[in-house]
N, C-alpha and C positions, 0 to 999 in steps of 0.2 A: 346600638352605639358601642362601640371602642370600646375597651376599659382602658386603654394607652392614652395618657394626655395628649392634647393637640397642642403640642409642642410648636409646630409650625403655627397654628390661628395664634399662638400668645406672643409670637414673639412680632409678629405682621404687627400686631396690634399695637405692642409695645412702640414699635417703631411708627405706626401713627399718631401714637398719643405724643410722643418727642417732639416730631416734625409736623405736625399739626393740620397734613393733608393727605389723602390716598396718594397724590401723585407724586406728593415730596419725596413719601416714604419706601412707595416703587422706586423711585429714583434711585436712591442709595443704595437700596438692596437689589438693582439691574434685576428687576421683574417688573412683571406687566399691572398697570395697575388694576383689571379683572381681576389678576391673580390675587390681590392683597384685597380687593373687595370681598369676593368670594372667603376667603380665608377667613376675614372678620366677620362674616354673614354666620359662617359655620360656627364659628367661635359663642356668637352671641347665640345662635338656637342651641348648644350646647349647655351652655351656660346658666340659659331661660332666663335673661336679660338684655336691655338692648346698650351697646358700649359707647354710644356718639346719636347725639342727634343733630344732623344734615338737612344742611337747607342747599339751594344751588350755590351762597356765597359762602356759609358759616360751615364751621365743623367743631362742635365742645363735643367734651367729655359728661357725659349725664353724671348722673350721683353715683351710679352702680359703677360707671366706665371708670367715673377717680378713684373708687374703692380699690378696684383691681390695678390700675395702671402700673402702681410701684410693684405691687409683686412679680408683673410682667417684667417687668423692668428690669429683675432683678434675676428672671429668669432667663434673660437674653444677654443681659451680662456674664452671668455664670455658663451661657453655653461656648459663649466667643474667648471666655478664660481659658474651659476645655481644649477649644479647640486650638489656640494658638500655645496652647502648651503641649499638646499632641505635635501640631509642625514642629516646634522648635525642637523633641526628643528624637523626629523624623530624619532631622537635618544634621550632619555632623559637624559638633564642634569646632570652631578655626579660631586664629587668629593668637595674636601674643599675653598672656596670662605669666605675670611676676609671682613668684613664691618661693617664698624664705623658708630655711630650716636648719635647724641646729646644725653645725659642722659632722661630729662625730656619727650622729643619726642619721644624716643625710649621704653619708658616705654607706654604711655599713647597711640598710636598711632601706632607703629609697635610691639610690644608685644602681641596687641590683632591679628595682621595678622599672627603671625609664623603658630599656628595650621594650617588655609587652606594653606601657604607656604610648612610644610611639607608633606600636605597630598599629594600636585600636584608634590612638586620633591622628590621623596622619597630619591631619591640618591646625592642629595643636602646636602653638611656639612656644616652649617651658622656657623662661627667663631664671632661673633655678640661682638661688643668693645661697651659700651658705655659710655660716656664721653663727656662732654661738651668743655674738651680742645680740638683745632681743631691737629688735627696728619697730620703727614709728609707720606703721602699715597706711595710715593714711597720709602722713606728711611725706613720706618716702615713696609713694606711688604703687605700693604692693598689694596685687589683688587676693594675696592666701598667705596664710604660714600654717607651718606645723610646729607646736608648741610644747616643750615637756613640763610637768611640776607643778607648775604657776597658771591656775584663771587667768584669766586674759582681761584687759579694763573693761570698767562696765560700756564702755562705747563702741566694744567689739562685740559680734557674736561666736560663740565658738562652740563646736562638734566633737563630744568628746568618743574617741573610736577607742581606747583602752585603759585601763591601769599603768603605771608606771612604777615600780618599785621599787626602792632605792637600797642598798645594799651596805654594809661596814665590812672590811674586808682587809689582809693581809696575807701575807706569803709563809707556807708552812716555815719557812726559816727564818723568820722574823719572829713569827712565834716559841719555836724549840729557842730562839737565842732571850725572848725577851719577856715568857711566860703569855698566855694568852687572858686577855681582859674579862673581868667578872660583870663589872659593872661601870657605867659610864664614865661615872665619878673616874675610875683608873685613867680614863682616857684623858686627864688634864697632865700627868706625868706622862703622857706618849709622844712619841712622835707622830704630828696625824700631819696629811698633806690635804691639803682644799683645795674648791673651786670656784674661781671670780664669782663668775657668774650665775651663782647658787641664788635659785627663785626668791628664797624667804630668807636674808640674810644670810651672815656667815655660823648664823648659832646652829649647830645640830641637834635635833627633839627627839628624843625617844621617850615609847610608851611601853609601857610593859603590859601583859597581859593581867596583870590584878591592877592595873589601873591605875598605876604612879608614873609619872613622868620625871625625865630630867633633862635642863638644856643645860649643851657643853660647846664650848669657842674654842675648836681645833687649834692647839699649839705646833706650828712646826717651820721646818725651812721652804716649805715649798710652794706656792699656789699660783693655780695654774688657769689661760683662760678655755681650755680644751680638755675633756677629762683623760682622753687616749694618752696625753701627757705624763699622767698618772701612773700609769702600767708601769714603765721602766723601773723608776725608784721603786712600785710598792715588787714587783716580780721579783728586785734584787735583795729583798728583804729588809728595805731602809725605813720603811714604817707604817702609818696605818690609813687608810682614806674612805672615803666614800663613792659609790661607784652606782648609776642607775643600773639596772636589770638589764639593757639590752647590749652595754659593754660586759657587763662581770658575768654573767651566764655560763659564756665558751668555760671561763676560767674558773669558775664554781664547777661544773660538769667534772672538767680535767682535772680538779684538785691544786692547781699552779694557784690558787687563793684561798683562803678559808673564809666562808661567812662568820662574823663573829658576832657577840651576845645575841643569840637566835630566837632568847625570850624578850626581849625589846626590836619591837619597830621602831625605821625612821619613819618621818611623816611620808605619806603616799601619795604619791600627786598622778597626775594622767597624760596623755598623749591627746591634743588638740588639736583642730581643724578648725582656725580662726580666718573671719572674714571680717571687713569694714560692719557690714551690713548684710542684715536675711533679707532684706526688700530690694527686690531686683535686680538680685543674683545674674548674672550673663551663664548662658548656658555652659561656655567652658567653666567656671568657676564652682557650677555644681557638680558637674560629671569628677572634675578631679578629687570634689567633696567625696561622691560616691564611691568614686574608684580606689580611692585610699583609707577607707569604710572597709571596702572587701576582702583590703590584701594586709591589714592589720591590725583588723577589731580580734583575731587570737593570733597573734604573733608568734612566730616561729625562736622568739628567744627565752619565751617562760620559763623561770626554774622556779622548783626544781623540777 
């Protein structure tokens, strides 16, 4: 005997205990019904039990056959999962897929992916929103977004593909004119410029590394709903702001910014791959999961 299960006899089987006849269950599965006889013949000498007792009109399930049924059952399910999920990886993606992403991030960081995006799903329609106000993914019709900072509601599921780190930051000449900050507390005599649309209020948290925290509500003339907005005042040395990792980086690298109090963190939030729902995801909707999984779960903008 085999030692390979008879993957074929269980799942014949299964499909006769369903439909409740040899011939039903050849039917659906366009085979002969010999063939599914045979099959459940082999099944039960294998087995060393018998699965149906057959009259010319009747056909039950003995006590052994109900034992088994749902496992079969369960076995024939899990193969047609397999396999309609092997087609659908087989077959390429189509069709039109809406997805939201922050302005500034969307520009600098998935702008430069669309070309190899459309070379790999040709049949891929990106509806591409961008916008730094966060949208209502289900009442607005959006099958994805990419998210900074902020978890996502609990009615969303979301993919988190990195760190996100958030920076304080001003311009060497801002500092040589205006002494550079020790501790947070300074920062309510600053000038600080903000951002609307900041995930967790407009209060800023810092943690220090021995363990004390401080929140401080930026004082200044400026707040903005896009952070790029930001650059000009703070490069011209007009005051102090806040800036994620994947704008302040360039400018950390090149010294046009200085990071400041470097023994307090702000709070760290992450980069997100948010859907409505994980249950029955359409195939475009997960390849674009994956695909922005690959090209910035380590990000080319990390500092230092």
């Amino acid at each position: 005997m085999s030692k390979l299960p008879d993957f074929e006899g269980l799942a014949m089987f299964a499909k006769v205990a369903e439909e409740g006849s040899f011939a039903a269950a050849a039917r659906v599965m366009g085979v002969s019904v010999p063939t599914v006889s045979r099959a459940v013949a082999r099944l039960e000498e294998r087995l060393g039990g018998r699965l149906f007792n057959r009259t010319s009109r009747q056909l039950a399930l003995t006590e052994f056959g109900q034992s088994m049924a749902a496992k079969a059952a369960d076995i024939y399910r899990q193969a047609e999962e397999v396999e309609s999920e092997a087609h659908e990886l087989s077959v390429q993606p189509r069709g039109q897929v809406r997805l939201a992403i922050p302005m500034s991030f969307g520009l600098r960081w998935v702008a430069p992916l669309i070309p190899e995006l459309i070379r790999q799903f040709p049949e891929l329609n990106v509806d591409l929103h961008l916008s730094d106000a966060s949208v209502d993914l289900i009442a607005e019709g959006f099958d994805a977004a990419l998210r900074i900072a902020a978890l996502p509601d609990s009615s969303l599921v979301a993919r988190r593909l990195c760190p996100v780190t958030q920076y304080l930051v001003a311009s060497p000449a801002y500092l040589a004119q205006h002494g550079t900050p020790q501790h947070p507390r300074e920062l309510s005599s600053r000038q600080c410029f903000s951002y609307a649309y900041r995930a967790r209020s407009q209060v800023w948290r810092f943690s220090h590394s021995s363990g004390s925290q401080e929140d401080i509500v930026p004082n200044g003339p400026l707040r903005v709903t896009n952070s790029d907005a930001l650059l000009p005042p703070l490069l011209e040395g007009l005051g102090i702001a806040e800036l994620p990792e994947f704008i302040a980086a360039e400018y950390l690298r090149d010294g046009r910014l200085v990071h400041l109090l470097d023994e307090w963190s702000m709070t760290q939030g992450g980069l997100y791959f948010v859907t409505p729902t994980a249950r029955s995801r359409p195939l475009k909707v997960r390849v674009l999961s994956d695909f922005f999984a690959r090209h910035l779960a380590d990000p080319a903008w990390r500092w230092p």
